[in-house]
Each structure stands twice: as C-alpha cells, then as structure tokens.
VOLOLUM-296982 format. One line per 10 residues: number of its first residue (from 1); their letters; for each residue x, y, z of N, C-alpha, C. Coordinates in nm, 3 decimals, m for minus. Layout:
NUM) A) X,Y,Z,X,Y,Z,X,Y,Z; ...
This chain:
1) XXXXXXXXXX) m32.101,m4.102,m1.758,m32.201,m4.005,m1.801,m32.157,m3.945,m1.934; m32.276,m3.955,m2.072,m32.212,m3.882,m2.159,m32.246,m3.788,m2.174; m32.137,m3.683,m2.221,m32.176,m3.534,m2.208,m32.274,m3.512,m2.325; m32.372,m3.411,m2.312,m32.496,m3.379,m2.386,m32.471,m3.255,m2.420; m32.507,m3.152,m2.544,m32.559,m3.031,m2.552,m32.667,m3.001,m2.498; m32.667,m2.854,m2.511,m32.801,m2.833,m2.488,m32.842,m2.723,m2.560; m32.735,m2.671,m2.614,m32.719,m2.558,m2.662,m32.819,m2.510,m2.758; m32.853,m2.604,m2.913,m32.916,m2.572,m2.933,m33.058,m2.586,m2.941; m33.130,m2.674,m2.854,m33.240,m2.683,m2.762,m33.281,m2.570,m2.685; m33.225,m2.490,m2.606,m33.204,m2.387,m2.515,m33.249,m2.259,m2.617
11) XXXXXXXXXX) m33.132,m2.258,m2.720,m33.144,m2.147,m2.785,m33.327,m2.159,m2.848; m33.393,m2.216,m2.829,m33.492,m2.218,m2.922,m33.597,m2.242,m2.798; m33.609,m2.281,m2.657,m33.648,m2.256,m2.545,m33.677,m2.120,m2.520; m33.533,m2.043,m2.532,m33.603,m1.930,m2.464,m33.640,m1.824,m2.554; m33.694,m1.866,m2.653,m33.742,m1.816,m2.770,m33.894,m1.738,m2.681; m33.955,m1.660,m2.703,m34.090,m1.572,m2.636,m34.206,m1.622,m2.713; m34.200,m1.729,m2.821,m34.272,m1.810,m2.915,m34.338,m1.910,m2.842; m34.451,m1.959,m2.873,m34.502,m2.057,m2.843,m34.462,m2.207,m2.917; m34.416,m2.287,m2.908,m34.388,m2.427,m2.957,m34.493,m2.552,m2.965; m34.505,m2.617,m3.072,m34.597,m2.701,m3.158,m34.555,m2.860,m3.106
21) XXXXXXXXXX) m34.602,m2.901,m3.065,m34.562,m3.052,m3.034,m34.690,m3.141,m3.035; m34.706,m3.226,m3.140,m34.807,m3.342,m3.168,m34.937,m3.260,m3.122; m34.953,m3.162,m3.215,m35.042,m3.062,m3.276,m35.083,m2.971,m3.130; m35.046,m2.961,m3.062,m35.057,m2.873,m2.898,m35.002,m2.796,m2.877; m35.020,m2.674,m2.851,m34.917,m2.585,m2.838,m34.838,m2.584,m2.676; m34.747,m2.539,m2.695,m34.671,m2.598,m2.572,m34.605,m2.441,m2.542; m34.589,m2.393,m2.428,m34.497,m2.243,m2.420,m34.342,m2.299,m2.398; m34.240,m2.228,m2.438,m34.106,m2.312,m2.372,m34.108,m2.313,m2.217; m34.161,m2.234,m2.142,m34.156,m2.282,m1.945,m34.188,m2.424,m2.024; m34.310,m2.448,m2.044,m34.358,m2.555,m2.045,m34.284,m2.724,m2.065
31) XXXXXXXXXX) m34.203,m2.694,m2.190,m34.101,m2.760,m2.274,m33.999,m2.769,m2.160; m33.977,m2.689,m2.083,m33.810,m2.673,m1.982,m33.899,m2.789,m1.907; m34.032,m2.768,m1.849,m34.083,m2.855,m1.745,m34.072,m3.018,m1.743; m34.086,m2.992,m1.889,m34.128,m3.162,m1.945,m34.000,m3.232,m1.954; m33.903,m3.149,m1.975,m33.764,m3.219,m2.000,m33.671,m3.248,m1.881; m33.767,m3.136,m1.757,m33.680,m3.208,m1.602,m33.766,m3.317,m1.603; m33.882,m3.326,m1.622,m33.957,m3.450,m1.564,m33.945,m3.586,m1.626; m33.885,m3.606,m1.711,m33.845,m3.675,m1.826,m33.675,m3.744,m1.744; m33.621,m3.653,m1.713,m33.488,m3.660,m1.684,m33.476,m3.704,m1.567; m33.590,m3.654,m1.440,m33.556,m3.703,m1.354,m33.583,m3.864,m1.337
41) XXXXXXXXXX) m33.718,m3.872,m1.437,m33.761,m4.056,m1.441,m33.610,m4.115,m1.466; m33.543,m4.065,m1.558,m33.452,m4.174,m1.615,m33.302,m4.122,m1.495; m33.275,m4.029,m1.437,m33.200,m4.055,m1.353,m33.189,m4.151,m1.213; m33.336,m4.186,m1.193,m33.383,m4.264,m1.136,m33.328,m4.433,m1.135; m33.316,m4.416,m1.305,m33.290,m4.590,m1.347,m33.118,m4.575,m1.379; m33.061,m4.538,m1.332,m32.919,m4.520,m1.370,m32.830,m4.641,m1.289; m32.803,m4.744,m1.330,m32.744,m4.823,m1.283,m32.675,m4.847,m1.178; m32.628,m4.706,m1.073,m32.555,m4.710,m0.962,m32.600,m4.649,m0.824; m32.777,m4.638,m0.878,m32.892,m4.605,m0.847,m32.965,m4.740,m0.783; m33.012,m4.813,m0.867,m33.032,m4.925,m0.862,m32.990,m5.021,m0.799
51) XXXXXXXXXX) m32.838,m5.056,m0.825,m32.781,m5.113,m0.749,m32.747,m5.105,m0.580; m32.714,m4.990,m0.610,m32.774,m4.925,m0.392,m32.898,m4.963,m0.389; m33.007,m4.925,m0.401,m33.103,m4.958,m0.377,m33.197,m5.085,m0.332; m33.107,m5.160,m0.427,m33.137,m5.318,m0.439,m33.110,m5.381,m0.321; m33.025,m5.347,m0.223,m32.971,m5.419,m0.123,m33.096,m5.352,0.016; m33.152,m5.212,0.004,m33.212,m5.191,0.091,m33.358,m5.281,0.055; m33.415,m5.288,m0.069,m33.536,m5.318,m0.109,m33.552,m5.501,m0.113; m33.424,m5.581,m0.083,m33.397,m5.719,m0.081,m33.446,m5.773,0.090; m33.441,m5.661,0.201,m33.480,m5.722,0.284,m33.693,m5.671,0.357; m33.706,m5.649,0.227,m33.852,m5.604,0.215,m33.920,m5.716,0.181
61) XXXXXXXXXX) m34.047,m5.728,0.260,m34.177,m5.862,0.196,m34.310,m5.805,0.162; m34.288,m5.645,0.143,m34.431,m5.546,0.127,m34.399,m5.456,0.004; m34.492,m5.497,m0.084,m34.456,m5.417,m0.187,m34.459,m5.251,m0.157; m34.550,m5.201,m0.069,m34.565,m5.077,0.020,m34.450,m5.039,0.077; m34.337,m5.117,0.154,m34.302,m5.069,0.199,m34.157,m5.064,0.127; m34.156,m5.154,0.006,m34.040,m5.152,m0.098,m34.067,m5.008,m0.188; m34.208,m4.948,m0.233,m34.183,m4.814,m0.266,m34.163,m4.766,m0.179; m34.181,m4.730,m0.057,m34.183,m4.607,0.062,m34.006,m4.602,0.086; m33.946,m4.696,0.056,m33.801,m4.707,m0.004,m33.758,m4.586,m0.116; m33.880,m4.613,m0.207,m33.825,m4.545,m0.346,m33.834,m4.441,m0.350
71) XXXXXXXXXX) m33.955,m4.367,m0.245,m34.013,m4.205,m0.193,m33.888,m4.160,m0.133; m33.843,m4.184,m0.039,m33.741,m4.184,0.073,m33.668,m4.125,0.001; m33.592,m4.231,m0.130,m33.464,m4.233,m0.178,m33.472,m4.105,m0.213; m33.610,m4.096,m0.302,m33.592,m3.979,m0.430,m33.663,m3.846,m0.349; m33.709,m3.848,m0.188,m33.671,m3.702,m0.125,m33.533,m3.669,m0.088; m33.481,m3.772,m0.054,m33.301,m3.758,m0.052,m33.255,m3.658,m0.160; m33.292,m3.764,m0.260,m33.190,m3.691,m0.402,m33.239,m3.576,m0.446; m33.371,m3.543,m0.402,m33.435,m3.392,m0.419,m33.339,m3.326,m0.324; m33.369,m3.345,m0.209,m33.341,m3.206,m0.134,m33.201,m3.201,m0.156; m33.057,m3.276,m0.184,m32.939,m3.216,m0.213,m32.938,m3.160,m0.366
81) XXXXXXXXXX) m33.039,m3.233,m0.459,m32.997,m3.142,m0.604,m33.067,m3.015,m0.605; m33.184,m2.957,m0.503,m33.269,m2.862,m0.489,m33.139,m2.764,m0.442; m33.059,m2.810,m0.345,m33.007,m2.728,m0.246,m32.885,m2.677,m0.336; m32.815,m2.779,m0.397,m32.694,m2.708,m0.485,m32.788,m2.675,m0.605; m32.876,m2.690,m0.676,m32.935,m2.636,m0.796,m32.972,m2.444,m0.746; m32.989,m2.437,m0.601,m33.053,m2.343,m0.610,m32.914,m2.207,m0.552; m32.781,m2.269,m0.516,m32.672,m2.218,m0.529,m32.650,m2.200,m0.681; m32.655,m2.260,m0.766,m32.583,m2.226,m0.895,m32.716,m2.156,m0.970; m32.815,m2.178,m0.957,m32.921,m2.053,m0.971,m32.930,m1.902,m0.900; m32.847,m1.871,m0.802,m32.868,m1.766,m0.753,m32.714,m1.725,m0.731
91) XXXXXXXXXX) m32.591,m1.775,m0.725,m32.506,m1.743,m0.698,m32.401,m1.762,m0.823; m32.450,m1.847,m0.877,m32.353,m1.896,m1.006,m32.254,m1.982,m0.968; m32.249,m2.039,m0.876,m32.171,m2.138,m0.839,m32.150,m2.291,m0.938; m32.030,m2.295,m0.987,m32.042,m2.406,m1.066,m31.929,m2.521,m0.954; m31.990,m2.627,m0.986,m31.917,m2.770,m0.892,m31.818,m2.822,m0.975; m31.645,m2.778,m0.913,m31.515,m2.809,m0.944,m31.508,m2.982,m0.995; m31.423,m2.993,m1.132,m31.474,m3.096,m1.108,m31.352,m3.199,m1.028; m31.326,m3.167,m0.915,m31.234,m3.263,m0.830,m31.337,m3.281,m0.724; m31.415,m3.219,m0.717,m31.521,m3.247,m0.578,m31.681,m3.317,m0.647; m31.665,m3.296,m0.781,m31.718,m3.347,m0.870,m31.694,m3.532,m0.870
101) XXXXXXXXXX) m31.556,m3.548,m0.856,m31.507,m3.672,m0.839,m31.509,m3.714,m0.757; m31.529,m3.623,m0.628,m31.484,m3.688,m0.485,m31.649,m3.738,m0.478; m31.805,m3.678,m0.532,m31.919,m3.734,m0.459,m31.890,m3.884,m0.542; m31.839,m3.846,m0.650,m31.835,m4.052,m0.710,m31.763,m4.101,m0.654; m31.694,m4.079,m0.650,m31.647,m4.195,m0.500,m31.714,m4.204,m0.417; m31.716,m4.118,m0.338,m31.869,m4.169,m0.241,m31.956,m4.247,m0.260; m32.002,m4.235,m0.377,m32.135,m4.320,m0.412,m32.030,m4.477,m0.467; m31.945,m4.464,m0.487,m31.849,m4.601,m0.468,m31.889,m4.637,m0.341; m31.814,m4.611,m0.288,m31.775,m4.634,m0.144,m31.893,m4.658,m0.031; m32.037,m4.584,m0.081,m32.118,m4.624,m0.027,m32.212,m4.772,m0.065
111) XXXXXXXXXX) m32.186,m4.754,m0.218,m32.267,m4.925,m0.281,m32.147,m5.013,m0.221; m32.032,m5.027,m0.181,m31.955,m5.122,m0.080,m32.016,m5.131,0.031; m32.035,m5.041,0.114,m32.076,m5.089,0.270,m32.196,m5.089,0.240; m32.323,m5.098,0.149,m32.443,m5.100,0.195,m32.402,m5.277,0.089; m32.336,m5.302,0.048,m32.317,m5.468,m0.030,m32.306,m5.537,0.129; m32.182,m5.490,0.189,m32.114,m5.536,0.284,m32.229,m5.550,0.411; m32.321,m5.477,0.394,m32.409,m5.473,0.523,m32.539,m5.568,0.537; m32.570,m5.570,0.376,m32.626,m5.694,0.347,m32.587,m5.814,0.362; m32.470,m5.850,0.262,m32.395,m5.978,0.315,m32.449,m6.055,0.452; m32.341,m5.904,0.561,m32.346,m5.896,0.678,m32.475,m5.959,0.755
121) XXXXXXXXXX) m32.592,m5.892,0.715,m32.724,m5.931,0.753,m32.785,m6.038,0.729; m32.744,m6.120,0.589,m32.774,m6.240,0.521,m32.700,m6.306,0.542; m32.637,m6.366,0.673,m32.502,m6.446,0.672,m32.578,m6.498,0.828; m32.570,m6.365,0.873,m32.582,m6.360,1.067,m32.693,m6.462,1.121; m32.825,m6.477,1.035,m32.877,m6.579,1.109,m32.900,m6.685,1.090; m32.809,m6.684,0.958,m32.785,m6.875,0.928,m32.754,m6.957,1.041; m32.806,m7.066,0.974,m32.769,m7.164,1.121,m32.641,m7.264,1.053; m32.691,m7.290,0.935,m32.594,m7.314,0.847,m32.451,m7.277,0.778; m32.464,m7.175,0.792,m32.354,m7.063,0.763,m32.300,m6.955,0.894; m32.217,m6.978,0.929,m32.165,m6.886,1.017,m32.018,m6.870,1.010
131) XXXXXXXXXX) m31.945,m6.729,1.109,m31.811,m6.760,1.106,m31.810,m6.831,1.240; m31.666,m6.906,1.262,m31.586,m6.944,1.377,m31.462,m6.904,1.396; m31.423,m6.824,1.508,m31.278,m6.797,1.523,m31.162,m6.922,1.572; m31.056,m6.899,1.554,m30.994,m7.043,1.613,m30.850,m7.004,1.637; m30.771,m7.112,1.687,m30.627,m7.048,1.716,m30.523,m7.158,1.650; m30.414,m7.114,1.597,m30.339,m7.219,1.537,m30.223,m7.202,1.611; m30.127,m7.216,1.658,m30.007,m7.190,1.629,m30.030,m7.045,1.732; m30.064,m7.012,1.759,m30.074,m6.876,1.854,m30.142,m6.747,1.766; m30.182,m6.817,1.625,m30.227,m6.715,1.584,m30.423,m6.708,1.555; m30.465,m6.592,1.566,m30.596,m6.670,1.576,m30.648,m6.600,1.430
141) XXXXXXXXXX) m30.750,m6.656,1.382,m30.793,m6.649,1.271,m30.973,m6.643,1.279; m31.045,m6.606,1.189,m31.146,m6.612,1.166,m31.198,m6.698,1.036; m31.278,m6.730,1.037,m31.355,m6.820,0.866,m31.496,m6.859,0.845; m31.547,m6.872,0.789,m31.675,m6.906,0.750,m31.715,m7.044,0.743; m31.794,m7.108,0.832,m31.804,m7.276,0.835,m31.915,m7.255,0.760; m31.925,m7.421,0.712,m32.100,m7.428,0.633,m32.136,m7.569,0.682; m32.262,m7.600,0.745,m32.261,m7.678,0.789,m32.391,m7.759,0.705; m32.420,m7.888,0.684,m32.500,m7.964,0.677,m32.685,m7.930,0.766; m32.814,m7.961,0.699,m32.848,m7.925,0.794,m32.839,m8.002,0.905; m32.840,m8.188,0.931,m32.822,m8.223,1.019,m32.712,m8.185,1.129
151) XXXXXXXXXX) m32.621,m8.121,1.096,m32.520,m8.035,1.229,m32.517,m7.918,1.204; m32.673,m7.844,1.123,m32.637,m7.697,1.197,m32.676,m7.665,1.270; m32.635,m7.533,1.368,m32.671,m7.484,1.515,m32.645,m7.334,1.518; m32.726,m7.314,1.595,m32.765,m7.128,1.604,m32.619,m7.079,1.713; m32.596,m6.985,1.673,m32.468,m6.895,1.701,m32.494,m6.792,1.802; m32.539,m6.782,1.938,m32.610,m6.648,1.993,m32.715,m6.696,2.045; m32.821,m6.590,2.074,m32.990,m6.596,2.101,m33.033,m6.533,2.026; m33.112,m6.596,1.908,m33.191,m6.528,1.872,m33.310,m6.400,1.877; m33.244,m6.320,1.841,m33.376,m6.177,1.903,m33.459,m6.115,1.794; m33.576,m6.119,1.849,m33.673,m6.060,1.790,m33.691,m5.963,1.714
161) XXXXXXXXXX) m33.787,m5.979,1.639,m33.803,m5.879,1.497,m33.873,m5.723,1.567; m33.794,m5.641,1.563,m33.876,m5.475,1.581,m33.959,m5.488,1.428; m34.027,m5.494,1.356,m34.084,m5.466,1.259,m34.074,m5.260,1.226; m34.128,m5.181,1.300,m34.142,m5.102,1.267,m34.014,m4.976,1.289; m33.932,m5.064,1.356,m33.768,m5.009,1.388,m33.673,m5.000,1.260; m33.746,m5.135,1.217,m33.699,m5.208,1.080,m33.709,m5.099,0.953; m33.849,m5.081,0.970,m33.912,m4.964,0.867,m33.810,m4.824,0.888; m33.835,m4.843,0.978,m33.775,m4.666,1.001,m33.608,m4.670,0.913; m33.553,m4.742,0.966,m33.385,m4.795,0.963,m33.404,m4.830,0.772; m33.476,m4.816,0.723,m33.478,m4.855,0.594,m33.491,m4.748,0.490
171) XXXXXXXXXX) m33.626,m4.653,0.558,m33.623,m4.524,0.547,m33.524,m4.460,0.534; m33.451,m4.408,0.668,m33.334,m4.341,0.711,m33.210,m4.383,0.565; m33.197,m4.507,0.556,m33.094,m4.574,0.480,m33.115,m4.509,0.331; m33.246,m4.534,0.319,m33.288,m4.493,0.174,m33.273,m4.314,0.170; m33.295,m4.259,0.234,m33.272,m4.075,0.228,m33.138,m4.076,0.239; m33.059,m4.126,0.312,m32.906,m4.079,0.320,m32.865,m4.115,0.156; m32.907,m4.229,0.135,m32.859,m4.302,m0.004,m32.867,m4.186,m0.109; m33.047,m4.168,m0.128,m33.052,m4.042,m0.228,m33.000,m3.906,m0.191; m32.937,m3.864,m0.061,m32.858,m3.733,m0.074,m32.743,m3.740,m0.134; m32.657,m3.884,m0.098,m32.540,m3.900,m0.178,m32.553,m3.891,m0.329
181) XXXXXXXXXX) m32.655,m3.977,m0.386,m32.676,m3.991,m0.511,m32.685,m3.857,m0.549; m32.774,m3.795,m0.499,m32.823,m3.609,m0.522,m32.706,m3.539,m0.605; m32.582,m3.610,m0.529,m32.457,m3.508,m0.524,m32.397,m3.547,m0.635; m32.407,m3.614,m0.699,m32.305,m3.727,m0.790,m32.388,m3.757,m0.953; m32.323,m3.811,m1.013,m32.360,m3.873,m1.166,m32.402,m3.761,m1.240; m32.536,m3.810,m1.310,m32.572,m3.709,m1.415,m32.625,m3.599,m1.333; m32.679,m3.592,m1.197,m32.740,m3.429,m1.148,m32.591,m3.299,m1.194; m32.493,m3.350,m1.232,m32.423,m3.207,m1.306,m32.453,m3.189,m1.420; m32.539,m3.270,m1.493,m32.639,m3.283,m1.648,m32.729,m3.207,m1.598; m32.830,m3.218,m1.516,m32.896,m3.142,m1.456,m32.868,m2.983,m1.394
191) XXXXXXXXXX) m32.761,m2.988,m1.305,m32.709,m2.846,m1.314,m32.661,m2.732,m1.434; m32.614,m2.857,m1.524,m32.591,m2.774,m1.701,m32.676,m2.696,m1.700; m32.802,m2.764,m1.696,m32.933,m2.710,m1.754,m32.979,m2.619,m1.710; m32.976,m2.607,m1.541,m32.976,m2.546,m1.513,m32.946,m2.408,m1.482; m32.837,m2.387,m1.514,m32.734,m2.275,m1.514,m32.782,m2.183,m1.692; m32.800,m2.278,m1.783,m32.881,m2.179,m1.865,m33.034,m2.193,m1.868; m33.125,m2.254,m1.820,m33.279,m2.237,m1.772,m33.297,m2.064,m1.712; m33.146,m2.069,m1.594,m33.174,m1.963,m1.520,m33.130,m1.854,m1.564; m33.058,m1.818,m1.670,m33.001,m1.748,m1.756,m33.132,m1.618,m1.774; m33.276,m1.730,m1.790,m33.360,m1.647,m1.878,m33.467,m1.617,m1.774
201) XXXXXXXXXX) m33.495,m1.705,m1.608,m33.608,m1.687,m1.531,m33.547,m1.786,m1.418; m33.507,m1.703,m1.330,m33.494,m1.780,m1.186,m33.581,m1.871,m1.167; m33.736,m1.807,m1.161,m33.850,m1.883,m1.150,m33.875,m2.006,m1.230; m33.852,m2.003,m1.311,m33.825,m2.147,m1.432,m33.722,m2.235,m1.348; m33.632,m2.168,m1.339,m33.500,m2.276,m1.259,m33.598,m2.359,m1.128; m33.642,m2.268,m1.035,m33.692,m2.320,m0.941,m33.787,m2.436,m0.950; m33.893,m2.414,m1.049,m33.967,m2.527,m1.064,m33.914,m2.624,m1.154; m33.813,m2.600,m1.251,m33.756,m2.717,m1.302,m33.682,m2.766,m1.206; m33.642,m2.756,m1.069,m33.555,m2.838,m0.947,m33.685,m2.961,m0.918; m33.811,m2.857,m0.918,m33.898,m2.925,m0.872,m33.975,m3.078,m0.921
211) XXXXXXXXXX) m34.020,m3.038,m1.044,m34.051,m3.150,m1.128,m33.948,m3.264,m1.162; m33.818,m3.217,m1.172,m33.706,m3.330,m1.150,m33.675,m3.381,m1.033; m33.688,m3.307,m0.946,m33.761,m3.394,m0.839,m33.845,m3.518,m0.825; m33.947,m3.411,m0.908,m34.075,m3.554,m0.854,m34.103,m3.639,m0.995; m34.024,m3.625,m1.105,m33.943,m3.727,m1.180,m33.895,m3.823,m1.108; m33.809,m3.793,m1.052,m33.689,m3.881,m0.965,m33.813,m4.009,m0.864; m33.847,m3.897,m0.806,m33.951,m3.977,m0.690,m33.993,m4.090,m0.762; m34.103,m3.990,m0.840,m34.169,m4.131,m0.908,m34.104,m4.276,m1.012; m33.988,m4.256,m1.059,m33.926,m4.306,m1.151,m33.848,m4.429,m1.044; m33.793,m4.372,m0.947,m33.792,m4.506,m0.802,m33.869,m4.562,m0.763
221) XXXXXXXXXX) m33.984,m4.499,m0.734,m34.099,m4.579,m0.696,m34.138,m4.671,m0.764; m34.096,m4.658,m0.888,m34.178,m4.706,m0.979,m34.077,m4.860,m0.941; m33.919,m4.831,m1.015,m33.861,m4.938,m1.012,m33.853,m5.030,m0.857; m33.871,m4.971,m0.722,m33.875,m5.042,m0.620,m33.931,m5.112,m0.618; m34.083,m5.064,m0.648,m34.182,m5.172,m0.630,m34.153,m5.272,m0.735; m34.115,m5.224,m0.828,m34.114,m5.376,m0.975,m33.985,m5.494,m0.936; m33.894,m5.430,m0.787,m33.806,m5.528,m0.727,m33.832,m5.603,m0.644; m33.975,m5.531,m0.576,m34.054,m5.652,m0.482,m34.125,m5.729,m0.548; m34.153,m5.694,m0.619,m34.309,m5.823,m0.700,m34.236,m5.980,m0.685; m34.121,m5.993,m0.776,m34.113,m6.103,m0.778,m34.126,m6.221,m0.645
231) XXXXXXXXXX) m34.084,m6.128,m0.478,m34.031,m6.198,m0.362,m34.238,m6.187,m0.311; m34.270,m6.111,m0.333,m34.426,m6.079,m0.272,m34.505,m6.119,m0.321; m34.499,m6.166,m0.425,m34.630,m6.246,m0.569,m34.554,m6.389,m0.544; m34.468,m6.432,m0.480,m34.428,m6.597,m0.449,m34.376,m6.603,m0.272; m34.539,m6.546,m0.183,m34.532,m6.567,m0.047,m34.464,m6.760,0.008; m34.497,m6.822,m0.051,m34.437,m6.926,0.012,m34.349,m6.992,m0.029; m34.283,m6.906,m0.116,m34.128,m6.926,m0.144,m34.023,m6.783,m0.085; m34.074,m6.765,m0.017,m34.022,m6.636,0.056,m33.846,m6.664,0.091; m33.926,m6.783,0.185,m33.835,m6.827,0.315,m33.711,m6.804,0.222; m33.737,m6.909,0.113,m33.635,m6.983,0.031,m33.533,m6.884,m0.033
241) XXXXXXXXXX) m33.650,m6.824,m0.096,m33.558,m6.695,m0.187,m33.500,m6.583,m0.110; m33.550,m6.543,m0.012,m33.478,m6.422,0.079,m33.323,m6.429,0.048; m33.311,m6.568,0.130,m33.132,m6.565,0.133,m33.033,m6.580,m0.037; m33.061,m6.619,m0.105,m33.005,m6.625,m0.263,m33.021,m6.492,m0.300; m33.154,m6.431,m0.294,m33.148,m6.252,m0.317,m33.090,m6.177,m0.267; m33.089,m6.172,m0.142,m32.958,m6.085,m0.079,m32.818,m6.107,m0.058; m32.795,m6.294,m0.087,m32.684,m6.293,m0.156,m32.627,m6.259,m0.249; m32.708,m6.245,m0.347,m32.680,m6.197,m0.470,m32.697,m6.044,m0.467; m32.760,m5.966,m0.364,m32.716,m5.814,m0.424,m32.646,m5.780,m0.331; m32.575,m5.812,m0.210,m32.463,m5.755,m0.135,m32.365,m5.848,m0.263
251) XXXXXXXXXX) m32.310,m5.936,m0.272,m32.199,m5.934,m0.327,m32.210,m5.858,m0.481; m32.294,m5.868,m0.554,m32.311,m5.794,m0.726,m32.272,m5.621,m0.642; m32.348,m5.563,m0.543,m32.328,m5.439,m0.460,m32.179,m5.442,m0.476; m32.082,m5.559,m0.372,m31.977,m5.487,m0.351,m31.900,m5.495,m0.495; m31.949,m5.620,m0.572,m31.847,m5.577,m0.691,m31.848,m5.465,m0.789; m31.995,m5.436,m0.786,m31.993,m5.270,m0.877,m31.956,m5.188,m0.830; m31.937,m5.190,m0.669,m31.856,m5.069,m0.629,m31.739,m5.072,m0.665; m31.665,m5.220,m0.653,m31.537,m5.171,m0.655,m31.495,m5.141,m0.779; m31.532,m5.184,m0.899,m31.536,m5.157,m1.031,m31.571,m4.983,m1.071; m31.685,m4.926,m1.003,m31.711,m4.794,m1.064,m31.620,m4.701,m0.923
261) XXXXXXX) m31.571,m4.759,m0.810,m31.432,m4.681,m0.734,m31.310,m4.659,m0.814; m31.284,m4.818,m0.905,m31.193,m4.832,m0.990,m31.196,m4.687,m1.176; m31.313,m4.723,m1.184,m31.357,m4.649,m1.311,m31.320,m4.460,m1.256; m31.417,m4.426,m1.149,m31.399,m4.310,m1.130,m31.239,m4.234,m1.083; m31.101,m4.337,m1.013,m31.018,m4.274,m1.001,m30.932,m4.272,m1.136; m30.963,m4.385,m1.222,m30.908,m4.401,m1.334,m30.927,m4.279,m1.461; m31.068,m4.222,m1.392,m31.102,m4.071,m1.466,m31.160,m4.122,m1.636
C-alpha cells in the first residue's frame, strides 16, 4: 500500500466554500462523498481481493450467483470497516500498527486455505486424479496417482449435488472473506481519511463509511460477474474448463499467499 496525503485536499474540503468541478458546483460533503465512492470501487480491485475471491467465484456456472458472491463479499468488508471506522470516528481510536500487520497476515493465511480448499475440491472427484495411501517398509505414505482414462475409477460413492446448500456455503465464504479483507490493506487509507473527515462533522464520517461501502459492493460485483462470463458464455465447454480454472486459482491462490505472508513479515 502506498502511503497517500491528504492533507492538502482536506485542507481545502473543509473549506465552508462551495467547489467548481467540470462547471457544477459541488459542496465539499459532497467532494468527501465522491472520493469514498471512488475509493471504495478501486479497493474492490486490489489484487489480494481478487485473488480470494477467484477461488470462491471458480466453482460458479451463474453469472447471478457469481455477483451474489461479490454483494456478500463487499457486505463483509462494509460491516468490519463501518464498525472500526465508526470507533476511530467517535473515540479516536487509531489501529497499532502490529495488529495492523497481524489482519495481513490473516488475509495471507486466509488466500492459502481458501487456494488449498479449492485444490481440495478440484482434485476429489476426479476419477482420473486421486490420492492413494500405501505402505513401504512399515512406513505408510500418501501420493497422488493419475490415471489414463481407460483405467480410471471413482474413489468412494459419489453424492449428490445440494445446489442450494452450495449457494449458501458460498455466501457464508464470501462475507467471512470481506470481514477479513474489511480489516486489512488500504481500509487504514480509508481510516486516514477518516479520522480527518471527522475532525470537521461526525455526520460526514458516517456517510462517507457508507458510500465506501457501497463503492466496495458495487466495484465486486462488478468484477465477479466479469469472472463468470468467460465459464457461462461457453456452456458446453463447461465440463472441460471447470477443472483447469480451479486448478489454476487454488494453486496461483496458494502461491500469492505465500508470497504476500512472505512480503508482510518481511515488513
């Protein structure tokens, strides 16, 4: 994250003047409004954003239900930046930055197990791909066979699709995701701002939580759905592509985690 002023933007915000922008007059509330909503679109597209995301929105075949992903995420990331925005608006609470470090890790640590869970999920009902345990020598081991299709064979009983269990469990995944996110990256860019927004009108603070909010919302939505098109606009290449896509974002998942786990203790 690079650090930003704001200083002298602000100073000229809370000016009692009305402000001129592509011949309209604009009040500064107004100007504070436009610049959460602005901010929250693009916190939205932040690369470690995305990448979580990608692994929940890879086992989607509805473009509907790949945004209702992106809603989810970005009520998540509302209600934790609402909840600490509205501590450092009323209490002055500023976020240490060692606990500052500890939500990036988290959000490490969580793009690993949601890589890992994919994998996990894109592995399990190959018929082709499975593990086998075995014993050598007294020691037993686990590994990954790959089989031909003429000798592959199903591992288990196959069980049935809950479809709407599915939904829910995707949901759920996607809100936990954006509370973590909430806590972490640029929302302390956002709290900056906050902390002098509120300087001049609580009430300003409050609705700038809000509109960066629904920045956020919409700015996921937006990108979820533009991650389904490609798998939903080529229905009968579904089958095919499912498994290469979620191969490819559980493992790209676990390697950016371990890379931005690596980046964030490295400071």
């Amino acid at each position: 994250m690079v650090p930003i002023s704001f200083d002298r933007l602000f100073a000229q915000i809370t000016l009692p003047a009305t402000s001129r922008y592509d011949g309209a007059m604009l009040s500064p509330a107004a100007l504070v409004l436009w610049l959460g909503l602005i901010l929250g679109i693009k916190h939205a597209t932040e690369v470690d954003h995305l990448v979580a995301i990608a692994n929940i929105v890879s086992e989607s075949r509805s473009i509907l239900r790949s945004a209702v992903v992106g809603v989810f995420w970005g009520i998540g990331h509302t209600v934790s930046v609402f909840i600490v925005g509205v501590l450092v608006i009323l209490l002055r609470i500023e976020i240490p930055p060692r606990l500052a470090t500890s939500f990036e890790f988290a959000v490490a640590l969580m793009i690993i197990v949601l890589g890992s869970l994919t994998l996990r999920s894109a592995l399990r009902g190959r018929k082709d791909i499975h593990a086998h345990t075995h014993e050598h020598g007294g020691t037993v081991h686990t590994h990954l066979h790959f089989h031909d299709k003429k000798h592959a064979h199903q591992i288990g009983e196959a069980r049935p699709h809950d479809h709407a269990r599915q939904a829910k469990l995707r949901g759920g995944r996607a809100l936990v995701v954006g509370l973590v996110h909430g806590l972490a990256g640029s929302a302390a860019l956002t709290l900056l701002v906050l902390t002098q927004v509120a300087s001049g009108s609580q009430l300003l603070g409050f609705f700038y939580l809000l509109v960066f909010g629904i920045g956020s919302i919409g700015g996921m939505l937006l990108m979820t759905t533009a991650m389904s098109l490609p798998l939903v606009l080529a229905p009968a290449h579904f089958g095919r592509l499912s498994f290469p896509v979620r191969l490819v974002a559980g493992i790209g998942s676990v390697a950016f985690g371990v890379y931005y786990a690596a980046h964030v203790l490295k400071g």
